[in-house]
C-alpha positions as YAML, in Angstrom:
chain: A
units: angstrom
residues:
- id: 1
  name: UNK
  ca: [-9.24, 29.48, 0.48]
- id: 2
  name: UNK
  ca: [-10.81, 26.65, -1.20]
- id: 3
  name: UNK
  ca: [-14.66, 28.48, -1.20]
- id: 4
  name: UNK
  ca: [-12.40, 31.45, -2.61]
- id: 5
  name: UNK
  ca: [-10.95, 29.87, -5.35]
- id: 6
  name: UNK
  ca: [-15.13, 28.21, -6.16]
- id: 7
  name: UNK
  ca: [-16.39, 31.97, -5.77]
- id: 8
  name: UNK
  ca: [-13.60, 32.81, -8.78]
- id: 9
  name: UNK
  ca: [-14.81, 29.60, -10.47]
- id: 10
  name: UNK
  ca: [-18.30, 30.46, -10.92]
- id: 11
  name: UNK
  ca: [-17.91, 34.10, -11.44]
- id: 12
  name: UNK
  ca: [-16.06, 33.34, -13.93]
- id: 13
  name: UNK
  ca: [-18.41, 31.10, -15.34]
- id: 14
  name: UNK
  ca: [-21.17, 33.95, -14.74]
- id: 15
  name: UNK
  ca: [-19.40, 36.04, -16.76]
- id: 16
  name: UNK
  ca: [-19.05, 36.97, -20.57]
- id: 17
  name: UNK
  ca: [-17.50, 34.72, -22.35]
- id: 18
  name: UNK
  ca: [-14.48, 35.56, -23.96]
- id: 19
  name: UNK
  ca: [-11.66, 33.39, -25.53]
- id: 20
  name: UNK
  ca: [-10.26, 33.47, -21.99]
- id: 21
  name: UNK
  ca: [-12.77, 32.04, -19.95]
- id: 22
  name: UNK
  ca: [-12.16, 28.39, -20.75]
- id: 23
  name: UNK
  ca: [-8.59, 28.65, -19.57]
- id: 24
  name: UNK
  ca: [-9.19, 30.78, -16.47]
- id: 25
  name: UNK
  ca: [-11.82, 28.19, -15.53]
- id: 26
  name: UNK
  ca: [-9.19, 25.10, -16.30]
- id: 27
  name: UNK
  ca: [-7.06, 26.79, -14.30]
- id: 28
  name: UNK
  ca: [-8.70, 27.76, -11.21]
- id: 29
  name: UNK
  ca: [-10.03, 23.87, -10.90]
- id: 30
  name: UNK
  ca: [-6.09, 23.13, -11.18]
- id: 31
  name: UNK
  ca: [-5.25, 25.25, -8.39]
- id: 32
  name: UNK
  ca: [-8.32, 23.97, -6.43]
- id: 33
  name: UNK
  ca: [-7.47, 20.39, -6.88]
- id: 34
  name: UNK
  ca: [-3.99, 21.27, -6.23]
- id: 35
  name: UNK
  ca: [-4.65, 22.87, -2.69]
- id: 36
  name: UNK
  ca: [-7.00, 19.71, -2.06]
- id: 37
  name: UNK
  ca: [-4.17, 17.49, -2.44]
- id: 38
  name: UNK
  ca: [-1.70, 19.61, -0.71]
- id: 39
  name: UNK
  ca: [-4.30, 19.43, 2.40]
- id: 40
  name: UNK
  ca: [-4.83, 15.82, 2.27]
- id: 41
  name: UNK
  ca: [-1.09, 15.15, 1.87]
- id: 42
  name: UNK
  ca: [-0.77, 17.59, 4.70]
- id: 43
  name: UNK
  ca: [-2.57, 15.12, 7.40]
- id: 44
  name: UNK
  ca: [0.04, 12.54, 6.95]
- id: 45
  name: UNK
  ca: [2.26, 14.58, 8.16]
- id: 46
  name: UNK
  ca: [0.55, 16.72, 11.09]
- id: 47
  name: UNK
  ca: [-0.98, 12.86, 12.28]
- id: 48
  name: UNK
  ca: [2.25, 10.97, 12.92]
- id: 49
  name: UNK
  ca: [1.38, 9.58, 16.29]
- id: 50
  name: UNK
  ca: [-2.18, 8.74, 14.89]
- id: 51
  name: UNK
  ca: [-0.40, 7.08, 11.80]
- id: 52
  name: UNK
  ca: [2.19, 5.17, 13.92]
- id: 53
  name: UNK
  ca: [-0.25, 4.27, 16.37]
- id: 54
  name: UNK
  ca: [-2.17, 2.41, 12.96]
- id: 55
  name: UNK
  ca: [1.22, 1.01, 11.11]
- id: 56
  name: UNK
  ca: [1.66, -0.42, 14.47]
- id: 57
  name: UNK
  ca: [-1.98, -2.11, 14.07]
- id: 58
  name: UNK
  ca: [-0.96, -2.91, 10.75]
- id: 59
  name: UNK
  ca: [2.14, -4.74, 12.03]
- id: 60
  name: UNK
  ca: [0.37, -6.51, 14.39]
- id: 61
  name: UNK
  ca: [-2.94, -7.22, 12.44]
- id: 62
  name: UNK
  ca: [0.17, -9.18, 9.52]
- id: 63
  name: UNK
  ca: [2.01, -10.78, 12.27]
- id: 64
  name: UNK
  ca: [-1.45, -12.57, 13.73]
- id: 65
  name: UNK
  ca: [-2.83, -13.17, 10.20]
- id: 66
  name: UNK
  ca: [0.92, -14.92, 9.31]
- id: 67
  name: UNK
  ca: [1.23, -16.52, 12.52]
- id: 68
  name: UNK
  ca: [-2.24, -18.42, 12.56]
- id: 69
  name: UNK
  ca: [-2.12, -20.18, 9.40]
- id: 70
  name: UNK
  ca: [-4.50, -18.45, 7.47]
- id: 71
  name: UNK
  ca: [-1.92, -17.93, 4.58]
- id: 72
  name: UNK
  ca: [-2.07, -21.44, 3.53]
- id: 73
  name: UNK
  ca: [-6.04, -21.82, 4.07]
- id: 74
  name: UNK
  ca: [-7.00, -17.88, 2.59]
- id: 75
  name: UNK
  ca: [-4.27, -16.82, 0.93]
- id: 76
  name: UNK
  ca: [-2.77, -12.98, 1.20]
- id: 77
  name: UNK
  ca: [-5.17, -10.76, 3.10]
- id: 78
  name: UNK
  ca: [-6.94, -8.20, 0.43]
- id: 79
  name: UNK
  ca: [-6.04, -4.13, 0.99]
- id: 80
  name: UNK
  ca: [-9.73, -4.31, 1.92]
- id: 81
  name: UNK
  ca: [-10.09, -6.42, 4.15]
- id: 82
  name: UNK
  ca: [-7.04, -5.28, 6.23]
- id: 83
  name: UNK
  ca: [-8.41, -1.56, 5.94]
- id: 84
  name: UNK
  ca: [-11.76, -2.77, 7.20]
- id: 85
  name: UNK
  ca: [-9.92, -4.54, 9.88]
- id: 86
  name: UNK
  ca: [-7.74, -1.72, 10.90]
- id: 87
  name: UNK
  ca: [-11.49, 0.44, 10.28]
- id: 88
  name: UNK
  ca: [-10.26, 3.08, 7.50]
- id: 89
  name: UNK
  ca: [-10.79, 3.28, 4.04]
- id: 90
  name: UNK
  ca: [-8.37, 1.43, 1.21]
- id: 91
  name: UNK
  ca: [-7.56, 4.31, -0.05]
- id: 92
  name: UNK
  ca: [-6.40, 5.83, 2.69]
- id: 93
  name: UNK
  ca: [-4.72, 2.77, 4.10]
- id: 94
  name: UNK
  ca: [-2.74, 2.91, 0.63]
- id: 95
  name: UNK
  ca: [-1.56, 6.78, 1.58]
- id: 96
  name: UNK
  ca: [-0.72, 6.28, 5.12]
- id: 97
  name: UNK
  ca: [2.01, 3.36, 3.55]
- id: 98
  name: UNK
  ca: [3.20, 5.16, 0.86]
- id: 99
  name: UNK
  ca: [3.96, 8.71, 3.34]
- id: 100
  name: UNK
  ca: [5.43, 6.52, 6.32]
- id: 101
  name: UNK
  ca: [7.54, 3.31, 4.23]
- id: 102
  name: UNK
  ca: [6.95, 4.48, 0.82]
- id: 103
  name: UNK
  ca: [5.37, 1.35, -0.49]
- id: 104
  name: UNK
  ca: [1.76, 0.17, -1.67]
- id: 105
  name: UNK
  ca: [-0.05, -1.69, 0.79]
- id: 106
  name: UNK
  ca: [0.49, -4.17, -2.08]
- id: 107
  name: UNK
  ca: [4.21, -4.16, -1.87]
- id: 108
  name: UNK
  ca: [4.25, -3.55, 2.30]
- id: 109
  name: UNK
  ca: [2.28, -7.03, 1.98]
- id: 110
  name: UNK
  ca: [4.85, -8.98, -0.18]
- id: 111
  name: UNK
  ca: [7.73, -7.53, 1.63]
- id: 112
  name: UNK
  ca: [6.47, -8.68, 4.71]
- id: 113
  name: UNK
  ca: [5.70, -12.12, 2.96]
- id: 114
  name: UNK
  ca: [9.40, -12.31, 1.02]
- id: 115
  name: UNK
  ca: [10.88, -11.83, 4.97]
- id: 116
  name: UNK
  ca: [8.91, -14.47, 6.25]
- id: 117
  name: UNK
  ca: [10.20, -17.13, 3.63]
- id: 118
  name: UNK
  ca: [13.29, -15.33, 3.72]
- id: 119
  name: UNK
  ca: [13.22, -16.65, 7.50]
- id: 120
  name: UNK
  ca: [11.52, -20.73, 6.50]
- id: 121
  name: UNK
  ca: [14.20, -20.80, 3.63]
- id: 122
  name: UNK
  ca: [16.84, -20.14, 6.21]
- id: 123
  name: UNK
  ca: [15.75, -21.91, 9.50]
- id: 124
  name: UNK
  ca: [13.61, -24.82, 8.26]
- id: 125
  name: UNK
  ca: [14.06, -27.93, 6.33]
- id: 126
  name: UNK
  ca: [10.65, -27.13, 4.45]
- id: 127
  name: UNK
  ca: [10.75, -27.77, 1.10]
- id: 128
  name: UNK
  ca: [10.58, -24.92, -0.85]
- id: 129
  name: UNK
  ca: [6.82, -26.17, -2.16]
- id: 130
  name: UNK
  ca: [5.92, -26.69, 1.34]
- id: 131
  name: UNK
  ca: [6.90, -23.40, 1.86]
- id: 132
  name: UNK
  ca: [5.07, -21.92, -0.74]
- id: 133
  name: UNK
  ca: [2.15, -23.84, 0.18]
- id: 134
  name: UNK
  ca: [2.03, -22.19, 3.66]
- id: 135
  name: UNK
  ca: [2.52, -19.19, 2.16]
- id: 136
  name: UNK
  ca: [-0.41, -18.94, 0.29]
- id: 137
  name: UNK
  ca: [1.06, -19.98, -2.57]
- id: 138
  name: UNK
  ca: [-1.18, -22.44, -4.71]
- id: 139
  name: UNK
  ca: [1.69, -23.53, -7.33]
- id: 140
  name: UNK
  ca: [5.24, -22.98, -6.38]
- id: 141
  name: UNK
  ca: [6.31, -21.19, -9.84]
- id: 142
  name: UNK
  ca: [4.01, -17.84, -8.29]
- id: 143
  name: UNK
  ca: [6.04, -18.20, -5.39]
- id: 144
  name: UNK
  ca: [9.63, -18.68, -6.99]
- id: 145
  name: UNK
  ca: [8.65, -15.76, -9.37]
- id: 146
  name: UNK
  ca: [7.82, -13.43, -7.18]
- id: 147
  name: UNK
  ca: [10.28, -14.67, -4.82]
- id: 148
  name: UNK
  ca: [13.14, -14.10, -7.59]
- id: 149
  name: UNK
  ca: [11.51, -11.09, -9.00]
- id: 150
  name: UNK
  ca: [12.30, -9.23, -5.14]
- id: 151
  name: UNK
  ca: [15.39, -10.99, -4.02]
- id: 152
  name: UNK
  ca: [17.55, -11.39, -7.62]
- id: 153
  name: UNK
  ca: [17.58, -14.86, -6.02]
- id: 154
  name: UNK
  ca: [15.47, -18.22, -6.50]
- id: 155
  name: UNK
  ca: [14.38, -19.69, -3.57]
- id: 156
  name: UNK
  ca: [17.08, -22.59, -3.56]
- id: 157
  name: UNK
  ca: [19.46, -19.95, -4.22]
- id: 158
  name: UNK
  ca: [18.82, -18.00, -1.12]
- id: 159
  name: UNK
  ca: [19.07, -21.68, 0.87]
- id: 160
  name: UNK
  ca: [22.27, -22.27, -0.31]
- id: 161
  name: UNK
  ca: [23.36, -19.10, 0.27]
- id: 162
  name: UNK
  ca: [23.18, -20.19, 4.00]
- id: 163
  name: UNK
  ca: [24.90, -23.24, 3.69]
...
């Protein structure tokens, strides 16, 4: 289909020109890219147990990286070095998350973060800097922003709440 639509494409361009051909051209390559994204959108959904089978890497990749202390010494894992951990491509890292949860790797990453201060805030007497601070957080007002900006809460206000 796709070497179909090309053949049209450059016998088209082959052709006399007429006040047509631009537009015939445009559109073909519309309809070609379209079909190219309908096929790669296509594998997300004919490779569930494959794509499972790597959010569950994912998962477990996030839960080692958060568990060993390397937010407070690196920081937040980049999307490439997780997708060169998990051995695919950013991009494609980035698709898998947005067919299967509908987020960014991006926002997968801070939701994941946001539950585990969620989970300090509510069963530790950390303060909320040392929280931040073995977060990944270098200055506590990044953390309370983006803290506030996906809760509607600042962190002290989620403590309380459990009190």
């Amino acid at each position: 289909m796709l070497t179909a639509i090309a053949n049209q494409i450059e016998q088209e361009y082959h052709a006399t020109i007429d006040r047509f051909t631009q537009s015939v051209i445009i559109a073909q390559l519309e309809l070609l890219l379209t079909y190219s994204e309908r096929f790669y959108q296509r594998q997300f959904i004919t490779r569930k147990i494959a794509s499972h089978e790597l959010l569950t890497r994912l998962e477990d990749f996030l839960s080692g990286y958060f568990s060993s202390g390397m937010l407070a010494k690196q920081g937040l894992p980049s999307v490439t070095h997780i997708a060169e951990m998990l051995n695919i491509s950013p991009g494609y890292l980035s698709s898998l998350l947005k067919s299967l949860t509908g987020q960014s790797t991006q926002q997968h990453l801070h939701s994941k973060l946001i539950d585990l201060a969620k989970e300090k805030l509510s069963t530790t007497n950390l303060s909320v800097s040392e929280i931040a601070y073995e977060l990944g957080f270098e200055h506590l007002q990044s953390f309370s922003k983006l803290f506030k900006t996906k809760t509607n809460f600042s962190p002290l206000e989620f403590r309380h709440s459990f009190n």
